[in-house]
C-alpha positions in Angstrom: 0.0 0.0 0.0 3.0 2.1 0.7 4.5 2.0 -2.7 1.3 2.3 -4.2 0.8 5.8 -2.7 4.0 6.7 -3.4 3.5 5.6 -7.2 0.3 8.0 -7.0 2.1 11.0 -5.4 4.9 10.9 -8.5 2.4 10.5 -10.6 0.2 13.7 -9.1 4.0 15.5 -9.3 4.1 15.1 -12.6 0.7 16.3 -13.2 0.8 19.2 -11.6 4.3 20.2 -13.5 3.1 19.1 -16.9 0.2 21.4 -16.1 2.5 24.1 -14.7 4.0 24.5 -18.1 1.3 24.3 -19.8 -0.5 27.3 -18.0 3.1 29.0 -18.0 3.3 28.8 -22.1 -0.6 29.7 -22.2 0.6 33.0 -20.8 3.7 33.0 -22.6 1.9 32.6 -25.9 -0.4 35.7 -24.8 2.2 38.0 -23.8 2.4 37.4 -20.4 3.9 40.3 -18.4 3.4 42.7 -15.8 1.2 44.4 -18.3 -1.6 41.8 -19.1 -2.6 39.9 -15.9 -3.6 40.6 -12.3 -2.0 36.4 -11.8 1.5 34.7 -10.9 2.4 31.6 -9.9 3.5 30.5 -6.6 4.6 26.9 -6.9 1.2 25.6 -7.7 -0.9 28.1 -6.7 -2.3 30.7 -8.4 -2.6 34.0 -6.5 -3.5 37.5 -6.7 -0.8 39.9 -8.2 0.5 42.6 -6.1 -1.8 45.6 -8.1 -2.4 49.1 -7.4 -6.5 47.5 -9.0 -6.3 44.9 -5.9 -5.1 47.2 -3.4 -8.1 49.5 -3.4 -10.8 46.5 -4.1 -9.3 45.1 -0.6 -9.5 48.2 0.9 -13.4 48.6 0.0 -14.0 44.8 0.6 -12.3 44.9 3.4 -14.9 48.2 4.4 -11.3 50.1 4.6 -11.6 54.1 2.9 -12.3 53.1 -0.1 -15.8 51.8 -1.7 -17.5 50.1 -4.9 -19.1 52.4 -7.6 -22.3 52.7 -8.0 -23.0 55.3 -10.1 -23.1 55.6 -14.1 -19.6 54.9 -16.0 -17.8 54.0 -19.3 -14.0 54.3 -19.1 -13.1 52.6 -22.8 -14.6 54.1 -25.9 -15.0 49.7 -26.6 -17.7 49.6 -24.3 -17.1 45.8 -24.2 -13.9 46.5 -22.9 -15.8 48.2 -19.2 -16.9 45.5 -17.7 -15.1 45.6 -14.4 -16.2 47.1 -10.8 -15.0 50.4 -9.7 -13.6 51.4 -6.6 -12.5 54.5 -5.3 -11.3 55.9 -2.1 -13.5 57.2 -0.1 -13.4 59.7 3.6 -16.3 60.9 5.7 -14.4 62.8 7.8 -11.1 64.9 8.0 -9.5 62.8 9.9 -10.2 59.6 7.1 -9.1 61.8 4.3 -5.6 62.5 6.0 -5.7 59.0 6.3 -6.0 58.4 2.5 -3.2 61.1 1.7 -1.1 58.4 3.3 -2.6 55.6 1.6 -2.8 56.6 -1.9 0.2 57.7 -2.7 2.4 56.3 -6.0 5.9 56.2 -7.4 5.7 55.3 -11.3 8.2 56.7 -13.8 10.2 58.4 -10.9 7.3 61.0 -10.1 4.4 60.7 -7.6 1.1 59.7 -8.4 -1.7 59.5 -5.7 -4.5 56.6 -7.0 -7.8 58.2 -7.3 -10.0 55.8 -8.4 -9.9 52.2 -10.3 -11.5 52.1 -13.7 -14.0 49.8 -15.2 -11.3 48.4 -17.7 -9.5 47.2 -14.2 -6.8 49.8 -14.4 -6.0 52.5 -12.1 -6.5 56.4 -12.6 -3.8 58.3 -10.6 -3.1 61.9 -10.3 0.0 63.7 -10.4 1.8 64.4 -7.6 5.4 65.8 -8.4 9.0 64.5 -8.7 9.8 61.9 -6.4 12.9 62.6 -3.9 14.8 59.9 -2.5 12.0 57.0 -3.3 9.2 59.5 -0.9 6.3 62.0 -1.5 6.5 64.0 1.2 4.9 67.4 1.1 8.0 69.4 1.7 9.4 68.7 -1.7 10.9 71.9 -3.4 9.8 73.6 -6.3 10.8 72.3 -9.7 11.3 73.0 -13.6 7.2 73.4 -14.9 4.9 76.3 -16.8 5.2 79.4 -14.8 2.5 81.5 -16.3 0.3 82.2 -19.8 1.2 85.3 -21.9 0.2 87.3 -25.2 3.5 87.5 -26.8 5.2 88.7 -30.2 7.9 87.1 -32.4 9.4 89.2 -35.1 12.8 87.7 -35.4 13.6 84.3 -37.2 14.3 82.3 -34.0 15.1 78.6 -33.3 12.5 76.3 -32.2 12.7 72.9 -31.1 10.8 69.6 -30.0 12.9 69.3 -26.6 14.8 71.1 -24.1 17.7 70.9 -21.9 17.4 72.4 -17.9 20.6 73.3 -16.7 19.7 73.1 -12.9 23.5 74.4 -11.6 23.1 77.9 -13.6 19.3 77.8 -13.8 18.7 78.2 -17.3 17.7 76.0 -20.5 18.6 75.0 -23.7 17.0 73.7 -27.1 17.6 70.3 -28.2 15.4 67.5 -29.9 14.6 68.6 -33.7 15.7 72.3 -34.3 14.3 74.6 -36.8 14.9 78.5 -37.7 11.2 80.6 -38.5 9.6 83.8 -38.3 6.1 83.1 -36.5 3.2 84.1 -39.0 0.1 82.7 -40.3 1.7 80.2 -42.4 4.2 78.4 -40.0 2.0 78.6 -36.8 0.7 75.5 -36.9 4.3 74.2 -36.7 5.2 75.9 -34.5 2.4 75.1 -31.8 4.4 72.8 -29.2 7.5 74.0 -29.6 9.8 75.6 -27.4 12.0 78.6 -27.8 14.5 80.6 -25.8 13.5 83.8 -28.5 16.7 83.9 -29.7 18.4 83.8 -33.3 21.2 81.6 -31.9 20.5 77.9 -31.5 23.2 77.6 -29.0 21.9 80.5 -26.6 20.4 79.7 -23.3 17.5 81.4 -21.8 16.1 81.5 -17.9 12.9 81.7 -19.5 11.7 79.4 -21.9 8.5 79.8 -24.1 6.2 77.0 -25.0 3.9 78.0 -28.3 0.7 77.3 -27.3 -1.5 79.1 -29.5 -1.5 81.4 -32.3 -3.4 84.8 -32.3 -2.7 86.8 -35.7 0.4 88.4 -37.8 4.1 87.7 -35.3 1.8 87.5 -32.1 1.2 83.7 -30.3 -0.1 82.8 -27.0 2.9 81.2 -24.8 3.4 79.2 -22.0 6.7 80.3 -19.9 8.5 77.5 -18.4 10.9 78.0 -15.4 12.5 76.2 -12.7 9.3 77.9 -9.8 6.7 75.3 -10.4 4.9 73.4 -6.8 6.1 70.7 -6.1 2.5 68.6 -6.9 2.2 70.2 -10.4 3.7 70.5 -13.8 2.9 74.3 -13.4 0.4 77.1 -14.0 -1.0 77.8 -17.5 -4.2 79.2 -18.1 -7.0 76.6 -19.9 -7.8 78.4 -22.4 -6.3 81.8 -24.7 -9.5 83.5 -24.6 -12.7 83.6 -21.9 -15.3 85.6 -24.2 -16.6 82.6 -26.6 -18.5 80.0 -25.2 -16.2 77.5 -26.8 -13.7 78.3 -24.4 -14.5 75.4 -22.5 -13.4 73.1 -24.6 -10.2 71.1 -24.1 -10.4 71.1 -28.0 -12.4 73.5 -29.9 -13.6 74.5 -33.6 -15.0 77.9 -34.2 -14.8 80.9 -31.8 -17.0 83.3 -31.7 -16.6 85.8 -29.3 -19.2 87.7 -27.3 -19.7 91.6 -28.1 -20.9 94.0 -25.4 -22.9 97.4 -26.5 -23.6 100.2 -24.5 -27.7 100.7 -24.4 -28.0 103.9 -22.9 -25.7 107.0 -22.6 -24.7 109.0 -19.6 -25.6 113.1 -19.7 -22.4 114.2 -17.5 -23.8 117.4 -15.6 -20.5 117.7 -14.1 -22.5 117.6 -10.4 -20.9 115.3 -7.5 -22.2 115.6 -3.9 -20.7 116.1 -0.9 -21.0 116.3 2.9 -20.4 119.2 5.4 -17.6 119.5 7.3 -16.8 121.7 10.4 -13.4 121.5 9.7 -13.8 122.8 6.2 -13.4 126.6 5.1 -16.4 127.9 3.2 -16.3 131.1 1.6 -18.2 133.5 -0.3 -16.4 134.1 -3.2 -13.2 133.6 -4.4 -10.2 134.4 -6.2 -8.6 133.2 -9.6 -4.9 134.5 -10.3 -2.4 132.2 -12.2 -4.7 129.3 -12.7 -5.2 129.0 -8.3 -7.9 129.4 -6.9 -8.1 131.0 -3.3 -11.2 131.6 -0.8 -11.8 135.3 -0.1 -12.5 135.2 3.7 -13.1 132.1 4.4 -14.9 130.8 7.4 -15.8 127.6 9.2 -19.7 126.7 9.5 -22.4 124.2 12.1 -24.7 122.7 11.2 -27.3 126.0 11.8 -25.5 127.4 8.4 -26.2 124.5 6.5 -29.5 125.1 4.9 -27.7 128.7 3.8 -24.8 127.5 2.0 -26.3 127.0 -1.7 -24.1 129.5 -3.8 -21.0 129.6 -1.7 -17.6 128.2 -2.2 -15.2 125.4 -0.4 -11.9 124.1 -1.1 -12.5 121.1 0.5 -9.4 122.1 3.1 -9.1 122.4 6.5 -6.3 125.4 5.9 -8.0 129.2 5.9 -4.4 130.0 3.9 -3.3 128.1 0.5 -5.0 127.7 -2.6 -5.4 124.5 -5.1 -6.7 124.2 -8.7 -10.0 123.1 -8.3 -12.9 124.6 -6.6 -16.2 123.7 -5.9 -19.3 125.6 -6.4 -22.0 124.7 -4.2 -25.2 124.4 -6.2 -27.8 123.1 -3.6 -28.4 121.5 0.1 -30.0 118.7 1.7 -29.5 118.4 5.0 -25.9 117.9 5.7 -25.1 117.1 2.0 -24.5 119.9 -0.5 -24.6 119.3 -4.3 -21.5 121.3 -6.2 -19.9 121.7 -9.7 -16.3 121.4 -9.8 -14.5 123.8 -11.3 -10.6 123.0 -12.6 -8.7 126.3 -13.7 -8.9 128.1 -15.2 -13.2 127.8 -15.5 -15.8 129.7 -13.8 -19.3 128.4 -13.3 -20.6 129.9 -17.3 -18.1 127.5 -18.3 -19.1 124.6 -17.1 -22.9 125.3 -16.6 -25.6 123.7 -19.7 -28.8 124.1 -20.3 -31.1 121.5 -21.1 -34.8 122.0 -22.5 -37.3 119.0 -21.3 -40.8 118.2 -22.0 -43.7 115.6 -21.2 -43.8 114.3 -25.0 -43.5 115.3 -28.9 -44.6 115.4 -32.0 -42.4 115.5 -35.3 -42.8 117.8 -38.0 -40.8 116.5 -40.8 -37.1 116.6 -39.5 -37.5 118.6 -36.1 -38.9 117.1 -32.8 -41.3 119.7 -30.7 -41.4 119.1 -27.2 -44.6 119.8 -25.3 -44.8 121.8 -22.0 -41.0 122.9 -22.3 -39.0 124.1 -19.2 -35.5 124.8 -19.7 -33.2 123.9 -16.7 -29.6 124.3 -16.0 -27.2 121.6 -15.4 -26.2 123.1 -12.3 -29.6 122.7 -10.6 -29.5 118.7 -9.9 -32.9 118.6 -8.2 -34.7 120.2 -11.0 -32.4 118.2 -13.8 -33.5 114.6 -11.1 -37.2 116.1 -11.6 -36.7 115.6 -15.2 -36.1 111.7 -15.3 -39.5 110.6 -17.8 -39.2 113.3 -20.1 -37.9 114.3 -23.4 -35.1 116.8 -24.4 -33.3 118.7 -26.7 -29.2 120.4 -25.8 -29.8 123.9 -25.4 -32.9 126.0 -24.5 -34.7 125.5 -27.9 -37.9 123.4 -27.4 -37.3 122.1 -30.9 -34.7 120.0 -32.1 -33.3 117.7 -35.0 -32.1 115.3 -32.6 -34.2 114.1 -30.0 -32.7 112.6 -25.8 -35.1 110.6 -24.0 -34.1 110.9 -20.1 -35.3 107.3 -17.9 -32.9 107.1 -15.3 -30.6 109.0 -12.8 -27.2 107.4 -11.8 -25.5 109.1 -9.1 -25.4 112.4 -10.8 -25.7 111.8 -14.0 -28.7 111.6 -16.3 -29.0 108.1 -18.6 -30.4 108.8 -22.0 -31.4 107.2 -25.1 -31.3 109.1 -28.3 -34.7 108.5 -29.6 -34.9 106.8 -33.6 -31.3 106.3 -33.0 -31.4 103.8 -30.6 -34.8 102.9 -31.6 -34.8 99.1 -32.0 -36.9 95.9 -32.8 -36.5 92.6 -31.2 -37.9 89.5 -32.3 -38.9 86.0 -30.6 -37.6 83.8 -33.5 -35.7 84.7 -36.6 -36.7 83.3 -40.4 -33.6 83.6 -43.0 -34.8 84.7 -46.9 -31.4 82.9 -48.5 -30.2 86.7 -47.9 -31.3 88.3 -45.2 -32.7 87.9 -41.9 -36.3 89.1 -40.9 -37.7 89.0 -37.0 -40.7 87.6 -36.4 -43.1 88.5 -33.3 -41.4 92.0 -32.6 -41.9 94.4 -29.8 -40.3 97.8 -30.3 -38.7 100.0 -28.1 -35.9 102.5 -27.0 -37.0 103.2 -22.9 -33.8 100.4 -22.4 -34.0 100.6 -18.6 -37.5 100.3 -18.0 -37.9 97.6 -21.7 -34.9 95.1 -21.1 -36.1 92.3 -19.0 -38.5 91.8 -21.9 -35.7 90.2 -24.0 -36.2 87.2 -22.2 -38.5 86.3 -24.7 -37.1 88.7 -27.5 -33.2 87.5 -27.9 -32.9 88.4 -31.7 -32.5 92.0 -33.0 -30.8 93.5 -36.0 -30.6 97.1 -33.9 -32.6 99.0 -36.6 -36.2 99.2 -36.8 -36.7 97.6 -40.1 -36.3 94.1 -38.3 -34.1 93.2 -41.5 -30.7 92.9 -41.6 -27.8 90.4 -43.3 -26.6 89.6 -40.1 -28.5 88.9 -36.9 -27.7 89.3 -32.8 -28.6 87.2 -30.4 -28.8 89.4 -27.4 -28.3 86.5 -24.1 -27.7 89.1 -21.5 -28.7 92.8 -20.9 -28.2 94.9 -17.5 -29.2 98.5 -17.1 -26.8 99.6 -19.2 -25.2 97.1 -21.7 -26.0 94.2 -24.1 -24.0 91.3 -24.5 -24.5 89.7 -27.9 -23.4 87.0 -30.4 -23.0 87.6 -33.9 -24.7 85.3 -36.4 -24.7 85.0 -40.0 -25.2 82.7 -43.0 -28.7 82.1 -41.8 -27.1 80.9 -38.4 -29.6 80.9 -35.8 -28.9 80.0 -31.8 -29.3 76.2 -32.1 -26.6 76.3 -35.0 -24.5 78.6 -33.1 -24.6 76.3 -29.6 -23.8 73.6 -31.9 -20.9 75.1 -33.4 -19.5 76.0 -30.0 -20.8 72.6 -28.2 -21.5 69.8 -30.0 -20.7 69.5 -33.6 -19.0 66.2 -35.1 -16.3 68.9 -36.0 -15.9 70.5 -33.3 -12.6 69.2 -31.9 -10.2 70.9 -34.4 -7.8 72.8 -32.3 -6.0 72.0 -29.0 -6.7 74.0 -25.8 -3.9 75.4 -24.6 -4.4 73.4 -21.7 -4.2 70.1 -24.0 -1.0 71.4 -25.3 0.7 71.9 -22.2 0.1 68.8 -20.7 0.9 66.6 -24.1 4.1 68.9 -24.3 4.9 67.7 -20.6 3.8 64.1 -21.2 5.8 63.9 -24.4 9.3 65.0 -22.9 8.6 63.3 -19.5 6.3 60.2 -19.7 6.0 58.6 -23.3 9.1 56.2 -23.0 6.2 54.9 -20.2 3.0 54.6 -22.3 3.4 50.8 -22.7 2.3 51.2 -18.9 -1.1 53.3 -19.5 -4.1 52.2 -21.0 -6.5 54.4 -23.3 -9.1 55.6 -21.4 -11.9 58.2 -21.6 -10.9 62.0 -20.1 -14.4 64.0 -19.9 -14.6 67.2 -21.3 -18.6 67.2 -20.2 -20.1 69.8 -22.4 -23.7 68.4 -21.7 -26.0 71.5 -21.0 -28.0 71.0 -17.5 -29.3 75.0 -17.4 -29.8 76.8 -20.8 -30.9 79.8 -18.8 -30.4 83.3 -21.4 -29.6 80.9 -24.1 -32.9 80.2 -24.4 -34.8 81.9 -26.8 -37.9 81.2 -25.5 -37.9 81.8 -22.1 -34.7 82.5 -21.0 -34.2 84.8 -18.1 -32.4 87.8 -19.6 -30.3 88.4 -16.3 -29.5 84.9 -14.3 -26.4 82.4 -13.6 -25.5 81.7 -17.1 -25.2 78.9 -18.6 -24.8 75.8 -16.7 -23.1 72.7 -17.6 -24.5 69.2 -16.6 -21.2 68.2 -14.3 -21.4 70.6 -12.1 -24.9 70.1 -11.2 -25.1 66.3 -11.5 -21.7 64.8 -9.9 -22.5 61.1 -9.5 -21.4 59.7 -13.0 -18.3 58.6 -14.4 -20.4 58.7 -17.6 -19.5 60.9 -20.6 -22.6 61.6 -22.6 -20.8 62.6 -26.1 -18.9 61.3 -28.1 -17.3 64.7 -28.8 -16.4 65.3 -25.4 -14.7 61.6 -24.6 -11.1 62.1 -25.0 -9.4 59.3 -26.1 -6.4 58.1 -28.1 -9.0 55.7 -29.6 -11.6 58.2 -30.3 -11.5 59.9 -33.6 -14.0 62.8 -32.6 -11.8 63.6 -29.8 -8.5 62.7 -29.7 -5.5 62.4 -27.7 -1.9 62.4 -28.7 -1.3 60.7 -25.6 -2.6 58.8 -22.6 -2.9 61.5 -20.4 -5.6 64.1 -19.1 -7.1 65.9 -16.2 -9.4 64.8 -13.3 -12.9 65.2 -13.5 -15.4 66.8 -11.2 -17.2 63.5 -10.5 -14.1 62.1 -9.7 -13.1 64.8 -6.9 -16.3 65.0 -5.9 -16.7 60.8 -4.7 -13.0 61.4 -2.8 -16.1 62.8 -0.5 -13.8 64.8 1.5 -11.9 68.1 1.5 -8.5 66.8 3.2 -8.5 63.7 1.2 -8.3 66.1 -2.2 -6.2 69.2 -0.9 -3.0 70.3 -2.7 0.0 72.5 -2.4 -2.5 74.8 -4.6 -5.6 75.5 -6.6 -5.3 73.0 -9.9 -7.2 72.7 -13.0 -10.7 70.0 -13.8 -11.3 69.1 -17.2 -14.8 69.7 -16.6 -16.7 73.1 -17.4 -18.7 74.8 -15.3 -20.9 77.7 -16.7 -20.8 80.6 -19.4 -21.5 83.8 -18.0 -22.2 87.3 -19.4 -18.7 88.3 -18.0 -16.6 85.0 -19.8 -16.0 81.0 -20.1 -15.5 79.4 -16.4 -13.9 76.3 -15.7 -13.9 73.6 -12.7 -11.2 73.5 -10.2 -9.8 72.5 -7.0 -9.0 74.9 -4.4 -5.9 74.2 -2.2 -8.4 73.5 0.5 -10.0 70.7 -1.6 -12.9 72.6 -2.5 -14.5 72.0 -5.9 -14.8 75.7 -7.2 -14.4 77.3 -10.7 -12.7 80.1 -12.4 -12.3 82.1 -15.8 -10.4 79.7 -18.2 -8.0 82.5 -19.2 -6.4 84.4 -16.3 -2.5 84.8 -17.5 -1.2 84.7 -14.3 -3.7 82.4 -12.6 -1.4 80.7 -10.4 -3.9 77.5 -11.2 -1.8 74.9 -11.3 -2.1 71.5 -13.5 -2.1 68.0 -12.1 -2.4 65.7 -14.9 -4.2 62.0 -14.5 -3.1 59.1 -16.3 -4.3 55.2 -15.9 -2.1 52.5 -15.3 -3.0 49.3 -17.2 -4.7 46.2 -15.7 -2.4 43.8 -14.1 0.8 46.6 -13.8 2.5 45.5 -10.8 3.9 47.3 -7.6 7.3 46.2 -5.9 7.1 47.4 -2.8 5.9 49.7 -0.8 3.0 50.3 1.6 1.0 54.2 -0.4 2.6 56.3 2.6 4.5 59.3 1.9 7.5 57.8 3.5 6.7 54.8 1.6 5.1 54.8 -1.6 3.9 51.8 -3.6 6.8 51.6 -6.7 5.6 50.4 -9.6 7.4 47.7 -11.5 8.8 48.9 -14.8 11.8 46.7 -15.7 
């Protein structure tokens, strides 16, 4: 019986290591590596690999900081290829999300990476975090080579350009290397020279402590650059604004088409009566009348007064000086009182009230005889006498102290001490509900018609289109999507363009993605010099530019609010999906209609947002999302992080925006760590040999 079972155990040996090799060329004959399998074998075991995937699916099985997904997602443009669970840390507390800053950290390619979230491809999305020192991520790392700011610049000279560079960290400065090339910067090399560096110099040996990246081009010798120096934080590859311009709603793209820019009229027009108010002083000298000699003016006996004097004072003169003695070269002129404010015209030498005094004739309506306007019940009144020129707000007038005139002032409103105006026919406009195009022109339908703008505007919410005449005809058309007591704020449209084609352009289009953000160049210049000898390591995954529309709000033609938040972009409002809804918005490598160069991107909103704690997602800084948040009447604003870990927003152009950017990448399913324990001190390394 003995030998028997001995004959059976050789027999199960060689099973097992006949089998062994089997499963070991199976593998082989896949491509077996660190980068295709979450398995190894242990003798004749088969365990769990030692993954970055694994590490947070323990710690939410294990009911750790870190939980399954629940929520909407696609991470591969293949959606056969998202079949996996999700997990993703997770604090609900301060204290918890200190805990994960010292749980999620990541050394891959020598830099630091802090895991985020798995995907549903069963890779790993990871966050940059800055250049490792000494095998550690420890928050007191120094500053290091990155973008330092965003800049209008020109380039007249021919100077060298190049697809690399060279830091010199003992002297501080750079130099070009990588393909070199000598241009002048115009319309027909810019798209060249986009991603290029350049120290500005005609010398392709000069060094520079400045270096400029092109990141876009504006017109004739003038691009928009991104300057690179050695002051970058430590958790960023620098500060670059998103986008070059903040006035077109395509701004928030992280690739864009067409650009249309936003164009802001002034609706009403301020009569300057050269009247400011004031209050009494008892320190002040007041005088009677006073002197001019050599263009100063000086108080003839001046005296102090109480409040008993102040009803008396209309007429008299101050310096607005506690000194009896001296003079200066202005003077006021005190035209009336109320209570212990005084009205006054300021006089600057060398004037005297007749030079500075107008005369304004008003009256309760008109009629029009051929080209003259004849105001009824006319009263003349001086610009010096502010109540009776207030009184006068709801009236017509003419300049001067005619009742007739050829051009005609409609006075609705009082600002401080000036009177708003409209000059009537002039600024006499129709605005329609909808717009129809003839194959020529435009014609507005359902018009109302008015010129009162104060007291009219908040009817545009219903009335977007106008062609500022008051023919409602014109061979291009404005879509008017904000207005305020003084100002419009339109968008041009032409080619029988109305909103929806003009949203789509800016939004949506199949097209849409034709140029790079400067934000998109920034980071593929920095992943290109810094991470592609790694991209065997990344897998292609979706980064969400989310330009889904949750509030329309003044882009509405039909019932848009002419005044309100602006318009609001689904993310921001609705942040528990991984889900991108468009096509056009899913950056991918794989993904035609919105492609990467490279495997890189920028975190989401949703994806800060199920961290579910400030302290888990604070930074050295403020750093960009690739997720929009609104467009407002002033310009474009995009999602970010505050230093504090606060989701927040801000314009997508600010030059000097001390924003930083944090790029994301995903590791590939089944890359492997070495050691570590994602601590600071400690840092899971990921295996790369």
């Amino acid at each position: 019986m003995k030998k028997r079972k001995r004959q059976l155990t050789n027999k199960r040996k060689r099973f097992l290591i006949a089998n062994a090799f089997l499963v070991l060329f199976f593998f082989i004959g896949i491509g077996y590596s660190v980068l295709s399998t979450n398995l190894k074998i242990v003798g004749d075991v088969t365990v769990k690999a030692p993954t970055l995937y694994n590490v947070l699916k323990k710690e939410a099985v294990n009911g750790g900081l870190a939980k399954e997904y629940t929520g909407a997602h696609q991470d591969s443009i293949d959606a056969s290829k998202s079949t996996e669970k999700i997990y993703h840390w997770y604090a609900t507390n301060d204290t918890e999300g200190n805990q994960i800053l010292n749980k999620n950290n990541v050394i891959f390619a020598d830099k630091c990476w802090q895991m985020i979230r798995t995907t549903d491809t069963g890779g790993v999305k990871m966050l940059y975090n800055g250049e490792a020192v000494d095998n550690k991520c420890l928050d007191n790392r120094d500053s290091h080579v990155g973008y330092l700011e965003t800049e209008d610049d020109t380039f007249l000279d021919s100077y060298y350009y190049s697809t690399d560079y060279i830091y010199d960290s003992a002297n501080g400065v750079f130099k070009l290397s990588g393909d070199l090339s000598q241009s002048v910067l115009n319309e027909d090399t810019a798209s060249n020279l986009i991603g290029k560096y350049t120290c500005k110099s005609v010398s392709a040996d000069d060094t520079c402590s400045n270096l400029y990246l092109i990141t876009d081009y504006l017109n004739g010798n003038d691009a928009v650059t991104t300057i690179m120096s050695s002051e970058a934080s430590y958790d960023s590859i620098g500060n670059a604004g998103f986008n070059h311009e903040y006035d077109s709603l395509s701004s928030v793209g992280y690739m864009y088409n067409e650009s249309i820019n936003k164009v802001e009229k002034s609706m009403i027009t301020s009569l300057s009566t050269n009247i400011s108010s004031s209050s009494f002083k008892s320190t002040y000298y007041y005088a009677d009348s006073y002197q001019l000699v050599n263009g100063w003016y000086t108080l003839v006996d001046p005296y102090l007064v109480t409040e008993d004097d102040y009803a008396n004072m209309a007429g008299k003169y101050t310096l607005g000086k506690t000194s009896a003695t001296g003079g200066s070269t202005t003077l006021q002129y005190i035209t009336e009182v109320n209570n212990s404010s005084y009205y006054y015209l300021k006089l600057t030498t060398p004037q005297v009230e007749s030079d500075v005094v107008q005369h304004y004739t008003f009256g309760t309506n008109y009629v029009k005889n051929g080209d003259m306007y004849e105001l009824e019940n006319p009263i003349t009144v001086s610009s010096n006498n502010w109540i009776a020129m207030k009184d006068s707000v709801g009236n017509y007038f003419c300049l001067g102290e005619d009742s007739s005139c050829e051009r005609l002032f409609y006075a609705h409103t009082k600002a401080n001490s000036r009177i708003q105006y409209n000059i009537v026919g002039e600024e006499d406009y129709l605005y329609g509900n909808t717009v129809y195009y003839n194959g020529s022109n435009y014609e507005l339908r359902n018009t109302i018609h008015f010129y009162d703008w104060n007291n009219h505007y908040t009817e545009l919410s219903s009335h977007h289109y106008t062609c500022f005449n008051t023919s409602g005809v014109c061979d291009k058309v404005y879509y008017v999507f904000y207005a305020a007591n003084a100002v419009a704020d339109y968008v041009p449209l032409s080619n029988g363009d109305d909103l929806d084609d003009y949203l789509d352009k800016m939004l949506w289009n199949q097209n849409i993605n034709k140029n790079d953000s400067l934000m998109k160049v920034a980071i593929e210049s920095w992943f290109k010099k810094y991470m592609d000898n790694y991209s065997n390591y990344l897998e292609d995954v979706i980064y969400c530019n989310n330009r889904s529309v949750n509030n329309y709000s003044y882009w509405n033609p039909d019932s848009g609010p002419i005044r309100n938040v602006g318009l609001m972009f689904l993310e921001y409002i609705n942040k528990d999906s991984f889900a991108c809804p468009r096509a056009t918005d899913s950056f991918s490598i794989s993904n035609e209609n919105a492609k990467l160069k490279y495997p890189v991107g920028l975190p989401t909103i949703s994806e800060m947002y199920a961290l579910n704690n400030n302290k888990a997602r604070t930074s050295s800084d403020m750093y960009w999302l690739m997720s929009p948040y609104k467009y407002s009447d002033l310009f474009a604003i995009g999602g970010k992080m505050s230093g504090s870990g606060a989701v927040s927003n801000d314009n997508m152009y600010i030059k000097s925006s001390g924003i930083s950017i944090r790029p994301m990448i995903s590791l590939r399913p089944g890359v492997v760590h070495s050691s570590g324990d994602g601590s600071k001190d400690n840092p899971y390394i990921v295996s790369t040999d």
